[in-house]
N, C-alpha and C positions, 0 to 999 in steps of 0.2 A: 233231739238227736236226729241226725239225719239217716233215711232209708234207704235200707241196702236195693239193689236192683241183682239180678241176677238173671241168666240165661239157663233153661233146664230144656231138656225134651222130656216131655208129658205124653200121657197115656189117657185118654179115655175115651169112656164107654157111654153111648147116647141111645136109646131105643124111642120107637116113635108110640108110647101105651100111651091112650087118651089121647089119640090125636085120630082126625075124621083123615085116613091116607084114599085117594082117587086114583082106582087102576083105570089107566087107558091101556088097554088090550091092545087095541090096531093100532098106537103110536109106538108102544113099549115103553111108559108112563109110569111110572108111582110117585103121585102130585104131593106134595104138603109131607115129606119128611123130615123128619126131626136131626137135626147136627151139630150143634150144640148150644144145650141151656147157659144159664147165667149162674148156675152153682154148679158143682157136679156131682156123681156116687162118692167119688174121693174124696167129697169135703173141701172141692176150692170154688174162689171164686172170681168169675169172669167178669171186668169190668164191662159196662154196655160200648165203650167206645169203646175195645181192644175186638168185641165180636163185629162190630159197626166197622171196623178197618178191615175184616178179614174174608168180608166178602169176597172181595178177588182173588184170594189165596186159596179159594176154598171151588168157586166156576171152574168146572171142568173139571174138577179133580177125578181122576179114573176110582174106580170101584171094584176092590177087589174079594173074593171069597175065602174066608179064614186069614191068618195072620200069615204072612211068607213066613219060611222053613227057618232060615236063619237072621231073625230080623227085620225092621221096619226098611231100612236102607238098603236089606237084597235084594237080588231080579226077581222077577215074579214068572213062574209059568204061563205059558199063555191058556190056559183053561180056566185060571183064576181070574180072569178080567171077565167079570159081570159086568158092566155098565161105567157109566160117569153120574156126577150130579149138574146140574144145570139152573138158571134162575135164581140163585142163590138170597136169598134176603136177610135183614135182621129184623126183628119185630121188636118193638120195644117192652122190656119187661117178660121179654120168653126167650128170646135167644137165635140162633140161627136154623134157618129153613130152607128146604131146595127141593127140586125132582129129581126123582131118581130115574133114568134113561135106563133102561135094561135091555141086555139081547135075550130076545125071547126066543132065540134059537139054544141057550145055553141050556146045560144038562140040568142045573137048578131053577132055573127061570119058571115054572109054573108053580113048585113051592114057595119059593119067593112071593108070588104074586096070591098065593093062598093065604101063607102070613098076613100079607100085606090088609086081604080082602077080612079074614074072621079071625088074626091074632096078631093087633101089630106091634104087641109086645116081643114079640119071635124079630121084628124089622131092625137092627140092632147095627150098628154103625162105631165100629171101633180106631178112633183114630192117633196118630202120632203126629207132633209136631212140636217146633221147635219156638220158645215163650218167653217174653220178658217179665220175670215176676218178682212179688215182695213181701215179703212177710208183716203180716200185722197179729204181734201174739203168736198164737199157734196155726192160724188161716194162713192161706198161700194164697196170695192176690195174682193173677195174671193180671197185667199191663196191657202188655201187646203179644199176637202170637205172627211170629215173622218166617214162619213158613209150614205149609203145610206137610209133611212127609209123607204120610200114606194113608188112605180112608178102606176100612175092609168092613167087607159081611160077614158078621160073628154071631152064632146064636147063644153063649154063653158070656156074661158079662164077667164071673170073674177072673176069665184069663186076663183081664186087662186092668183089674185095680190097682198094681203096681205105678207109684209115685214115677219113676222113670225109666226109662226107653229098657234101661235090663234091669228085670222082676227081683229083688230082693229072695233072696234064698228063702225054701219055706221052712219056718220054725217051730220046732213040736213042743209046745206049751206046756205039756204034761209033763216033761223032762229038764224044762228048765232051772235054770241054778243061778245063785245070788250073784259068783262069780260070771257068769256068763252074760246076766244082764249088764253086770258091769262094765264090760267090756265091750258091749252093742248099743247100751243106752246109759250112759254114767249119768246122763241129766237125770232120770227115771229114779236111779239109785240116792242121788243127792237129795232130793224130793221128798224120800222116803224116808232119810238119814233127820232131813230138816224137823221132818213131823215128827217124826219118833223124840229128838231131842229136845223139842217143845214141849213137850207134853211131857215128859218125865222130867226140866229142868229141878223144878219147886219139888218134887221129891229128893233131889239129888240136895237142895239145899237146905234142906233140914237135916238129911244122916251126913253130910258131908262127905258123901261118896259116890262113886260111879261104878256100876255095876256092868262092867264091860260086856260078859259074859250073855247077861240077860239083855242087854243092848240088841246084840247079835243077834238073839234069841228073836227077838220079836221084830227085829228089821227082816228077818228070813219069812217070818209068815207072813209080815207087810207084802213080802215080793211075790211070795206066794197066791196070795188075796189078789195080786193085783193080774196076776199071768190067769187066773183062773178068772177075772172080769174078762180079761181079752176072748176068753174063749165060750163067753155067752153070747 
């Protein structure tokens, strides 16, 4: 069967933990940051030629502070411009690297470079761009990423786990209902439907009957079981 290709804009979140980051103070420097790995927090993954071509897309890109107000594609204030990246590389088997250029005259710039110095898990690089990708199974393969949109300084990673460019509505797990999963994930439902019915066929064929009722019954606490995994 031939694979699908598809165009999405993507969200993610890169921090530089376990990485040796080099503050140049008198350049306004932070050498050896992290931009992005070869899987991600979201469970995709980046081919090593799609990071290998995106070098350039990625040299220069400005550096901004928190996510703009309304989106990846709005203007940005001008206080939110901390820096650029520069030198940009891919390493093979880790993913993409660069420095980070900071105005050390900015209001956050010696936090930043405190991070940088005794917590570079705090160093955190939230980006948007736009991906040519494929699904293999339940993995999302990026291809190619054919432009970059915007790179911001985040200290919390999960504003940005959302699959694409607008965050999926947040859903209260605790509340959820058979009917409602049906209607957001019917694959989810079908799944649940399948197993259930496998498992009860050979009862069903010996009384020669189908107990509808008790069907329901136990597809509700399937869905149940399974909204209450989501939320470990």
């Amino acid at each position: 069967m031939k694979q699908t290709t598809e165009t999405h804009s993507l969200n993610e979140y890169v921090d530089s933990r376990a990485q040796s980051l080099r503050v140049d103070r008198e350049r306004g420097v932070i050498r050896g940051v992290k931009l992005l790995g070869l899987t991600s927090t979201n469970g995709r993954r980046y081919t090593e030629q799609s990071l290998a071509t995106a070098v350039p897309l990625y040299e220069g890109a400005k550096v901004n502070v928190n996510h703009a107000k309304s989106g990846p594609h709005s203007s940005r204030d001008y206080e939110d411009r901390i820096g650029h990246v520069c030198g940009v590389e891919f390493r093979a088997g880790e993913g993409l690297f660069a420095d980070l250029h900071y105005n050390a005259g900015h209001a956050l710039a010696e936090q930043l470079v405190w991070d940088a110095e005794h917590a570079s898990e705090n160093v955190g690089l939230s980006h948007s761009v736009m991906a040519r990708t494929r699904r293999e199974g339940e993995l999302l393969v990026v291809e190619a990423i054919t432009k970059v949109t915007s790179v911001d300084l985040v200290a919390d990673p999960a504003t940005t786990r959302g699959l694409f460019e607008q965050a999926s509505p947040t859903i209260d797990w605790g509340a959820i209902s058979l009917a409602g999963l049906s209607r957001e994930r019917p694959d989810l439902v079908a799944a649940i439907v399948r197993e259930e019915t496998s498992q009860s066929v050979p009862q069903w064929s010996r009384e020669q009957r189908v107990e509808v009722p008790m069907m329901q019954r136990r597809t509700s606490e399937s869905v149940a079981e399974f909204a209450r995994s989501l939320r470990r």
